[in-house]
N, C-alpha and C positions, 0 to 999 in steps of 0.2 A: 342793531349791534352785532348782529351774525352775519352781515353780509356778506362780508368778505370769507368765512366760512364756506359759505352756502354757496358760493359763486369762484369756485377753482382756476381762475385764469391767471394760464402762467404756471402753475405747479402740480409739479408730478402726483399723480393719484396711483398708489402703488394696487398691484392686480396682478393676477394670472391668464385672464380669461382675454381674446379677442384676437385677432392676428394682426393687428396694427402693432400689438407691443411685443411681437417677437419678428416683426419686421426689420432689417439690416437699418440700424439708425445712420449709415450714409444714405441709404437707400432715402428713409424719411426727409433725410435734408434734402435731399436732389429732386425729391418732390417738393416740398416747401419753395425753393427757387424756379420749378417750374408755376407754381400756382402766383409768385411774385412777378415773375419775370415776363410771361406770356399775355395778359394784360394791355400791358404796354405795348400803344397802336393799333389795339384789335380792336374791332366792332362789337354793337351792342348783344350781338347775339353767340360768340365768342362768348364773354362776360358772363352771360345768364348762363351757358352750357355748362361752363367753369364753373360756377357756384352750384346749380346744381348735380354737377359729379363730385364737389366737396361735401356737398348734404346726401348722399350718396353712400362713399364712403363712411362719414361719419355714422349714418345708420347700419350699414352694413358691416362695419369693423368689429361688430361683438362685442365694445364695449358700452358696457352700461349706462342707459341713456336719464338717468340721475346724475351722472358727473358731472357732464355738461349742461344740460338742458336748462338751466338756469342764464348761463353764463351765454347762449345760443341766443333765447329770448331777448337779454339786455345786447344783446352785439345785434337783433336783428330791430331793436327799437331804434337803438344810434346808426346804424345804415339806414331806415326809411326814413329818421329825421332830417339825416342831411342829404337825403336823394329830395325829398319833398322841399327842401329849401335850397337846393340846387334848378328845379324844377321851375322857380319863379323869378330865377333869378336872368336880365336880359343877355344874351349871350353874342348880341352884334350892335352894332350902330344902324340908328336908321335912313334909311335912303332915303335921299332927298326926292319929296316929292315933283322937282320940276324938270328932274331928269329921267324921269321914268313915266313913256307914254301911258296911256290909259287904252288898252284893248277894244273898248265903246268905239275909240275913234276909225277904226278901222271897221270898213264893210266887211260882213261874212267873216270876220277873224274867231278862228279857233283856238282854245286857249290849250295848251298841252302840255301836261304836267300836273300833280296834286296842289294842291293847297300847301302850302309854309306852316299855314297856323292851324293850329291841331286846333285850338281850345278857345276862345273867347267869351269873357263875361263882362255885362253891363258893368259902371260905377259903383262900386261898393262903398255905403255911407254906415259907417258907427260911430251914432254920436256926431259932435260936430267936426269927426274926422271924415274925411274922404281920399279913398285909396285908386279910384278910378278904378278901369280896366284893367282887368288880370290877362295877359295873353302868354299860352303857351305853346310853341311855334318845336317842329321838329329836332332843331340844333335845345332848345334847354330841354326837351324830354331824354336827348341824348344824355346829355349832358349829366341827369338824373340816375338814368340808366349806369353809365359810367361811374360815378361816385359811389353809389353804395353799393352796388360789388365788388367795386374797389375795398369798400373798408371791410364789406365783411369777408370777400375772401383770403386777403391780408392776414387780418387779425384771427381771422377760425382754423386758417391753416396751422401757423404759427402756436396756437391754442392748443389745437390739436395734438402736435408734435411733442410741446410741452408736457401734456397731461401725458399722455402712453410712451415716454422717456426718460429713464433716470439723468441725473445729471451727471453722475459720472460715463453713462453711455453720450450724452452729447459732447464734454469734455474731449472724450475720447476721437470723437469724429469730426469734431472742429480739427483736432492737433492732425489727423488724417489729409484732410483737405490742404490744411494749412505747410504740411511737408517741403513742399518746393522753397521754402521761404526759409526753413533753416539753410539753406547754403547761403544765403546774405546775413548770416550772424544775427536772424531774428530768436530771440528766447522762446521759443516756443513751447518748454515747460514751466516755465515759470509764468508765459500768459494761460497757459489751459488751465494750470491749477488757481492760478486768480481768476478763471469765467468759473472752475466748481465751486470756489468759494461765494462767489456773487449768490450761483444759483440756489445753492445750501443757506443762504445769510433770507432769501427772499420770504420766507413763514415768520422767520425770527421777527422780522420789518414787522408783515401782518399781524404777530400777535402781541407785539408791544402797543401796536396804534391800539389795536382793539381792547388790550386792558385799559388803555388812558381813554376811551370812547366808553367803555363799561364804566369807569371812577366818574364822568362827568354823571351820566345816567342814573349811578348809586348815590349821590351827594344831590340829585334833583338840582342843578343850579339853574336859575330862572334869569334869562342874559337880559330879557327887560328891564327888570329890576335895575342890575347890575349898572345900565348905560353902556353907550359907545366903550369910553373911555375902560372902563372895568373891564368891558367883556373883551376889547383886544389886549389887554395884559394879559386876562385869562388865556387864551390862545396862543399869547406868543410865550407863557408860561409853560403850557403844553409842550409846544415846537420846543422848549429847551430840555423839556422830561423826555422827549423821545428821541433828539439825538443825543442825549448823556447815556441814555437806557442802549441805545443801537452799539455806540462805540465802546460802553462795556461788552457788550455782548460782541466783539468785532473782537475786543483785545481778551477775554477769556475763550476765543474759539482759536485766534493764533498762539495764545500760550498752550495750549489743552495740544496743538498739532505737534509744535516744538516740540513738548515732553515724550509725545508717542513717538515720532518717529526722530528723536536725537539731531532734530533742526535741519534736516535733510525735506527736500520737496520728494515728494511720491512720485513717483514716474509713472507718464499716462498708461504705458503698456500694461500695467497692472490692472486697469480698467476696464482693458479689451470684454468685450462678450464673447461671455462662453458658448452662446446657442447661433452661433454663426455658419457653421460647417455639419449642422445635423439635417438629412434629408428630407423634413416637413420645413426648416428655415430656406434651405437652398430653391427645393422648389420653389417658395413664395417666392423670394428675392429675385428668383431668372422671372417669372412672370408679373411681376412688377417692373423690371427691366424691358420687358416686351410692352408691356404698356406705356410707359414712360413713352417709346421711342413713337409708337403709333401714335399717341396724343399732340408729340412733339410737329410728327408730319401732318396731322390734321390741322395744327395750327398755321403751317405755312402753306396748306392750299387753302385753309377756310375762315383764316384768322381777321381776315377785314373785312367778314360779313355783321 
């Protein structure tokens, strides 16, 4: 019933301490897209380097390894679940056996080159089931390799950024990025202040579900009993408690804004960060800037290793 609690992904954990959260939040984002974007065509060892200078970072950033560290665990369970079922999964067609000589047949023939298949195991029988041979050949260990770094450096970067960010500082630095696109009559305040509201709406989400997840718990209802039939009324009864509950709470946060500021949108500038141009932020920010770009060049000499 606390998990969602206990497990912060996605939202801002407010702090003082670490230098990740007085980091330049364009700055964070231009990291985020390099740890998205870099990925993409690189090799397995690429991959691994990347995730571990996110695991890195994240130990190294000062903040508190209670925030995460739950939410680390379950992102590192779901990356080695679906690397390990990526792993078995056949990743070519098989060659036809009568096109491809046999090495025997040649005198003195040297064969040159590793083996293809990493792995082979006899027929596995459970039961009156049988799964044969498991083979695991170069191309699906890649393939392994590639998927769950994929998801966990994806999702931890992302995570990351969330937690040591207010949402009014990412608001802010979307609408930044986003600049060039007011000259085509894009609204670009009226999208930032609807990504702050998303952002600010996301606990409300969590803590509606978790009181109707606390009321089944308190009420002990036993779904066996109940049967099929009962128990999905029960739940699609829920599903109507929780978007009735979401959209009040949707139309009392847009009434509540209206009143404050006389139905006017706030303008993002107001949002700006104040610890931008202080000589402990500037430094970090020029050397996170140098890093970026070094990282950037090591991927284009070493990135398809």
């Amino acid at each position: 019933m606390e998990f969602l609690r206990n497990v912060p992904i996605g939202q801002y954990v407010t702090g003082k301490t670490g230098w990740l959260r007085n980091l330049d939040p364009r700055l964070k984002f231009a990291w985020v897209l390099m740890f998205l974007i870099t990925p993409v065509l690189a090799g397995p060892l690429w991959r691994i380097g990347l995730l571990l200078f996110l695991l890195a970072i994240s130990v190294l950033g000062a903040v508190p390894l209670r925030i995460f560290w739950r939410s680390l665990f379950f992102l590192f369970f779901i990356s080695c679940f679906f690397g390990l079922l990526a792993i078995f999964l056949p990743t070519n067609l098989a060659v036809p056996m009568d096109t491809v000589r046999s090495p025997q047949e040649l005198n003195d023939a040297i064969v040159v080159g590793s083996s293809w298949e990493l792995i082979r195991t006899t027929s596995i029988q459970i039961g009156p089931l049988s799964l044969g041979s498991i083979v695991v050949d170069r191309r699906s260990a890649e393939l392994a390799i590639k998927t769950s770094t994929l998801i966990f450096t994806v999702v931890h970067s992302v995570n990351l950024m969330l937690i040591t960010t207010s949402p009014e500082d990412l608001m802010w630095t979307l609408r930044w990025y986003l600049r060039p696109l007011s000259f085509l009559g894009l609204p670009l305040d009226r999208l930032s202040f609807q990504l702050l509201l998303a952002l600010r709406f996301i606990p409300l989400v969590q803590e509606e579900f978790q009181n109707l997840i606390r009321s089944l718990v308190t009420r002990a209802v036993d779904f066996r009993k109940l049967g099929f039939k009962r128990s999905l009324e029960v739940f699609l009864s829920i599903g109507e408690r929780l978007l009735a509950n979401i959209l009040l709470r949707a139309e009392q946060g847009a009434d509540s804004l209206l009143i404050r500021n006389g139905g006017y949108l706030l303008h993002p500038e107001l949002f700006k960060p104040k610890c931008l141009f202080k000589p402990k932020t500037m430094f970090l920010n020029s050397f996170s800037i140098l890093t970026l770009f070094i990282i950037l060049l090591l991927r284009r000499k070493f990135g398809s290793f």
